[in-house]
PADO-686054 format. One line per 8 residues: for each residue x, z, y of C-alpha. Coordinates in nm, 3 decimals. Layout:
residues N
X Z Y; ... .
END
This chain:
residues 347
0.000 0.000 0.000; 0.141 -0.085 0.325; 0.163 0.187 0.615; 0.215 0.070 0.941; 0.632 0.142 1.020; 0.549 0.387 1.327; 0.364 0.640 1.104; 0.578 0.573 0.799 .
0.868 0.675 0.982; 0.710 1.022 1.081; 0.564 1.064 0.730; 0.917 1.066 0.641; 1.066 1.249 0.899; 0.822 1.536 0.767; 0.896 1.482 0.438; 1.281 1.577 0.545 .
1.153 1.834 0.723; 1.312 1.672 1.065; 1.204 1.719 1.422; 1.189 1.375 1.648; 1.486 1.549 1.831; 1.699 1.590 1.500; 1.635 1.233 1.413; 1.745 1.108 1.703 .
2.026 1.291 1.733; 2.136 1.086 1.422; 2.080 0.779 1.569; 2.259 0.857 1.853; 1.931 0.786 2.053; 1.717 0.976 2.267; 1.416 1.171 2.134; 1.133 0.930 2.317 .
1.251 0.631 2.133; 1.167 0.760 1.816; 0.830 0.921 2.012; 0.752 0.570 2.117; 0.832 0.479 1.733; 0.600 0.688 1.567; 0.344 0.605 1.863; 0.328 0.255 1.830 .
0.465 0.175 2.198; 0.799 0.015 2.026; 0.964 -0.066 1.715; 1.293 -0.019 1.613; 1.563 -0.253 1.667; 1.663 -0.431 1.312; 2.036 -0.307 1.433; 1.883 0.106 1.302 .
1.733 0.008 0.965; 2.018 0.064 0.754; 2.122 0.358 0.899; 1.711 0.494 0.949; 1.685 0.388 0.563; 1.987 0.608 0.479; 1.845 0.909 0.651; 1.511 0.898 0.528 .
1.604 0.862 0.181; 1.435 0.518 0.145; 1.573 0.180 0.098; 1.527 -0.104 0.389; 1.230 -0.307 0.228; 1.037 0.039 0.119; 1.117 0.161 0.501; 1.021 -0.228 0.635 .
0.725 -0.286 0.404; 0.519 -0.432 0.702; 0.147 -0.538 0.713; 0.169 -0.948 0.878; -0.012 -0.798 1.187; 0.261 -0.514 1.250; 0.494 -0.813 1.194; 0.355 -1.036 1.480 .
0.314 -0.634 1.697; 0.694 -0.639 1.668; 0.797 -0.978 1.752; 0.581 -0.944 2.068; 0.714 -0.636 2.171; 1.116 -0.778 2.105; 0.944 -1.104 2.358; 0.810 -0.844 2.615 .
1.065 -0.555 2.644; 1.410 -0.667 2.509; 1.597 -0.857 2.783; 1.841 -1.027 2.510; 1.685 -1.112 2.162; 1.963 -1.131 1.902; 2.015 -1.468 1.680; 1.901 -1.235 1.388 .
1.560 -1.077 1.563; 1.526 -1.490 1.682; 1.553 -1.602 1.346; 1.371 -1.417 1.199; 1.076 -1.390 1.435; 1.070 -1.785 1.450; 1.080 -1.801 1.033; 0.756 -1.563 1.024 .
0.564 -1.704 1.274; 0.657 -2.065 1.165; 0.529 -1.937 0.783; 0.168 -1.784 0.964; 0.125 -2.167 1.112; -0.066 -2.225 0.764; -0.268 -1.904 0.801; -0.575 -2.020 0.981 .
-0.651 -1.636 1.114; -0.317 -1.582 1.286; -0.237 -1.960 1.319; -0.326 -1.961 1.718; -0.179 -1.590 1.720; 0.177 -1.704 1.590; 0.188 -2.047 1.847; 0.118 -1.843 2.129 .
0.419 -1.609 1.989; 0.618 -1.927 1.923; 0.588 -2.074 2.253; 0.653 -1.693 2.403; 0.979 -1.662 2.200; 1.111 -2.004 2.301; 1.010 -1.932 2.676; 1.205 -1.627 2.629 .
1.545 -1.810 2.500; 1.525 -2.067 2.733; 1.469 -1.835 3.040; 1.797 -1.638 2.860; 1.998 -1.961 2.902; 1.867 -1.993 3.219; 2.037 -1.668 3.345; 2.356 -1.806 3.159 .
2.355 -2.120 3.367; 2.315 -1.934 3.704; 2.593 -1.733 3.635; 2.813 -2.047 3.541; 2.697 -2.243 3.797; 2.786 -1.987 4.069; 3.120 -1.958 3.898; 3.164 -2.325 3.952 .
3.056 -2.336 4.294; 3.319 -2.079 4.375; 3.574 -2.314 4.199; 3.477 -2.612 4.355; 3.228 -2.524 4.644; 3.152 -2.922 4.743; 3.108 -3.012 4.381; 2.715 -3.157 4.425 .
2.710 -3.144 4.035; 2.778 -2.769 4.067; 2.489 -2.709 4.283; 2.276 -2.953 4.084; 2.353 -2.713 3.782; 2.238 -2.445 4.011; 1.954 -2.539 4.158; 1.788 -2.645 3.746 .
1.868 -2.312 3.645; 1.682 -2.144 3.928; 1.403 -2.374 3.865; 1.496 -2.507 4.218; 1.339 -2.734 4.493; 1.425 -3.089 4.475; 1.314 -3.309 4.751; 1.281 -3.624 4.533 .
0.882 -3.696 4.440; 1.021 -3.842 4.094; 1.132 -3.551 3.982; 0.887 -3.264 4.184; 0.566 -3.410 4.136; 0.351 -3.274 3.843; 0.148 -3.557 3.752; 0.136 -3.528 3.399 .
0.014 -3.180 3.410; -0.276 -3.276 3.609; -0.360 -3.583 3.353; -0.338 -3.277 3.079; -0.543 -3.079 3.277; -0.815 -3.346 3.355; -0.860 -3.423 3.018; -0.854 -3.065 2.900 .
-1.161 -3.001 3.168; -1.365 -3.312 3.052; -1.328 -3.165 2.668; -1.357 -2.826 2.829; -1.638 -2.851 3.074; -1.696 -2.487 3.078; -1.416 -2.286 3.086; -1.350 -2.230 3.439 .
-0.965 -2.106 3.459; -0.896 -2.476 3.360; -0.999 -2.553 3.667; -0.831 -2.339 3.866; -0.491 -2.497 3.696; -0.555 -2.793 3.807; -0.612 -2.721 4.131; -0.309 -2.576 4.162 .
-0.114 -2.867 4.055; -0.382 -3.146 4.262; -0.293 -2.896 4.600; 0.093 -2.885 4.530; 0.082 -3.278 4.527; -0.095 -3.338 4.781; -0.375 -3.475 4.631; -0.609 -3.353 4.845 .
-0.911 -3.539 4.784; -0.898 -3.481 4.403; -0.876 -3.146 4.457; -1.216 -3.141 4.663; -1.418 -3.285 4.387; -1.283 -3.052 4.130; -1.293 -2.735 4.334; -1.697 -2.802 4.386 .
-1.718 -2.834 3.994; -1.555 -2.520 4.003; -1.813 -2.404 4.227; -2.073 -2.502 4.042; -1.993 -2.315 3.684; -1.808 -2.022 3.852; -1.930 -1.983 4.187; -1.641 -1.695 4.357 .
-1.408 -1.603 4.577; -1.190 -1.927 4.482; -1.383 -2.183 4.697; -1.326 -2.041 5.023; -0.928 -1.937 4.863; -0.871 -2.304 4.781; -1.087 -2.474 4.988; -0.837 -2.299 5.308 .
-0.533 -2.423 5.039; -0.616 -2.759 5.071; -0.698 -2.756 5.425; -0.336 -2.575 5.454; -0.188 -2.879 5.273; -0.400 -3.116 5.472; -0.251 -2.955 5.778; -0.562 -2.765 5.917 .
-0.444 -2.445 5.958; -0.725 -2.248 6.202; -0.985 -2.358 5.962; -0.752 -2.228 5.649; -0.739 -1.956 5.875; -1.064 -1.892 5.909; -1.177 -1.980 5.539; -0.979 -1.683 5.411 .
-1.093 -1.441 5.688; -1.483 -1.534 5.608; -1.340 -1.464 5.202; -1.281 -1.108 5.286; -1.572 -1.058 5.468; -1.768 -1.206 5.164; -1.531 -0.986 4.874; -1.443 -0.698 5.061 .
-1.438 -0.491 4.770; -1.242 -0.687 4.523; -0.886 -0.642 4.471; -0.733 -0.969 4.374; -0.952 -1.098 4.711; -0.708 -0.951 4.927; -0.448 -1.046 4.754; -0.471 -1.376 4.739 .
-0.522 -1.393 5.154; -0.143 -1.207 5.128; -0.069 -1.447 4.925; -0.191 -1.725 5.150; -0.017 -1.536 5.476; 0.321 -1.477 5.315; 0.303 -1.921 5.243; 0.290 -1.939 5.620 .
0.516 -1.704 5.671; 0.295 -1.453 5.875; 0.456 -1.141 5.680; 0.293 -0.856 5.857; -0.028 -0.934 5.789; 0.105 -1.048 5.458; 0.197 -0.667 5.389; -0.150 -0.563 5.516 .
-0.325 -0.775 5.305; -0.108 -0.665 5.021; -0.108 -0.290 5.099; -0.486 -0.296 5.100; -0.519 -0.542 4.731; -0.326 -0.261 4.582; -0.502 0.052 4.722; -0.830 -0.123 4.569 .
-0.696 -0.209 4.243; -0.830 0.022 3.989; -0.589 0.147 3.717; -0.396 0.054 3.490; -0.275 -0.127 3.842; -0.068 -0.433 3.846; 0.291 -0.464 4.014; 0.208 -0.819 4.178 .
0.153 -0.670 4.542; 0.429 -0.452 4.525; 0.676 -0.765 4.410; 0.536 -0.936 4.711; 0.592 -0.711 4.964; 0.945 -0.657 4.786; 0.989 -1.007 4.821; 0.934 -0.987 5.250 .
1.114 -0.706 5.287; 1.401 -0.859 5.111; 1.367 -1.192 5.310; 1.364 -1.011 5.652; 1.651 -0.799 5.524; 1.475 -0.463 5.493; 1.646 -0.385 5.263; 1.544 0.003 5.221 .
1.179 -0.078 5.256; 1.240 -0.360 4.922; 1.419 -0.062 4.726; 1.148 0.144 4.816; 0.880 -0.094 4.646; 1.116 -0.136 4.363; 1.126 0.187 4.287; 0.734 0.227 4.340 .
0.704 -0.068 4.056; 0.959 0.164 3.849; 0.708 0.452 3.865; 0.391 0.255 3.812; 0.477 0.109 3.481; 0.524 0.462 3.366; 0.268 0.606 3.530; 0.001 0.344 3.473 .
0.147 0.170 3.138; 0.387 0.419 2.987; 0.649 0.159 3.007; 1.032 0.377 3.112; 1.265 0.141 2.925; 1.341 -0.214 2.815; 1.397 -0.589 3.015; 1.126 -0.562 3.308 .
1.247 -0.192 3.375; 1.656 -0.311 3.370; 1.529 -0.590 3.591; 1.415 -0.404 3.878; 1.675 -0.118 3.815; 1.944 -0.438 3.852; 1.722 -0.544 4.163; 1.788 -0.217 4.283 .
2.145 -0.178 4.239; 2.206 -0.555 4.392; 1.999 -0.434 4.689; 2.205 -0.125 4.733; 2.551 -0.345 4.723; 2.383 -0.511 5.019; 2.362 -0.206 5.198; 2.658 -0.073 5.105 .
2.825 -0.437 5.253; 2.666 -0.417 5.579; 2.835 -0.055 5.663 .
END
């Protein structure tokens, strides 16, 4: 019969008569990973079964004897909280999920795990190839191939319509809406991509479909994007007021018109607009306002005020999502740190 590995490992620490402190102690680790363990927030590392096996007087497969749905609980926890997945964890989270593809209740499961996983290596390279590429530049700072190589891995702007323009999304998307005809977020994505193009009048005709099967705060949001794009700024302007006015108890409503003032730049009323989507949001609260107002602060060089929402973000996740360790946490603890060199530079 298979137990799922978070209580096994506590049956077994009982059975040895072990606190979670005493255990940890032998794995060199602190007591609230193997908390989290036995809780079900994380998983051990493949790196601690031979040595948890050893201690717990069990062998690795009678320790790892894992129902398919604790599998696939594990390999998203190593996508969401490990910064670095190992070739072995890769491996052999791409062999499972590629051997689920043929089991029709966690086929859709295991592709959106799959695509997850590969999002996850490539955005691993990706930090590789900024690192290089900034090495490079400082070798050769007029090499236009070195800040080519720079500007791909930071998922850069380039000017050239051949490259920028997302035209084959939007035929995805149009077809996926026409198949789809109900299922509003589709929508949305297209938008997105129709506004960023400039296709202005294509994105009329699909926002009042929108309107029509989800009638929100989205048409006056993207009916003042496009007339951003289309130049028309007072009447964007005064779309987004009249979407408060209309919403002024819902969260994401506000913002999304921070949103729309930090585009133009306006990043006072940006913060306010922020400031005032958070205090709404109910809890578990998301981080997104507090990233964007780290973001402004960082751009006008506030630095204090950026650390300040950084460590606000830090706090949240463990307040609201009992989340103290792992890649987003090391992130904004990095964030931090970088931030603090810039202080530190301008003494």
């Amino acid at each position: 019969m298979n137990i799922e590995l978070g209580k096994k490992i506590r049956w077994l620490r009982l059975q040895k008569g072990m606190t979670q402190e005493e255990l940890a102690a032998k794995l060199n680790l602190s007591s609230q990973a193997v908390s989290k363990w036995e809780n079900r927030v994380t998983l051990p590392d493949i790196q601690f079964l031979p040595q948890l096996s050893v201690i717990l007087g069990v062998t690795i497969d009678e320790l790892f004897a894992l129902t398919d749905d604790t599998h696939l609980e594990r390999i998203e926890n190593m996508i969401h909280q490990e910064h670095v997945i190992s070739e072995d964890d890769f491996h052999y989270a791409e062999q499972f999920l590629k051997g689920k593809l043929d089991d029709e209740e966690r086929k859709s499961y295991s592709l959106t795990l799959l695509a997850e996983l590969h999002m996850h290596r490539s955005d691993e390279h990706r930090e590789y190839a900024v690192h290089y590429a900034k090495d490079a530049i400082g070798q050769v700072p007029h090499s236009k191939r070195n800040h080519n190589a720079l500007r791909d891995a930071e998922k850069g702007v380039l000017f050239d319509w051949n490259y920028s323009n997302h035209h084959k999304l939007i035929a995805y998307y149009v077809n996926f809406v026409q198949n789809h005809p109900d299922y509003w977020p589709a929508y949305v994505w297209l938008l997105n991509y129709l506004i960023a193009d400039g296709r202005c009048t294509e994105a009329k005709e699909i926002l009042e479909k929108l309107n029509q099967i989800h009638a929100s705060y989205l048409y006056p949001l993207y009916d003042g994007l496009i007339c951003k794009e289309e130049g028309n700024h007072a009447q964007a302007l005064l779309l987004w007021e009249q979407m408060t006015d209309l919403y002024p108890d819902d969260w994401a409503v506000w913002t999304s018109r921070g949103d729309c003032m930090a585009k133009l730049c306006r990043y006072d009323e940006a913060v306010q607009y922020y400031s005032k989507g958070y205090e709404l949001q109910p809890h578990p609260k998301y981080t997104d306002s507090l990233e964007a107002m780290c973001h402004i602060y960082s751009i006008e060089g506030n630095y204090n005020k950026a650390i300040e929402m950084l460590q606000e973000i830090i706090s949240l996740l463990e307040r609201d999502w009992n989340i103290t360790e792992g890649k987003v946490v090391d992130a904004y603890k990095g964030d931090i740190a970088n931030l603090t060199a810039e202080i530190t530079a301008r003494l």
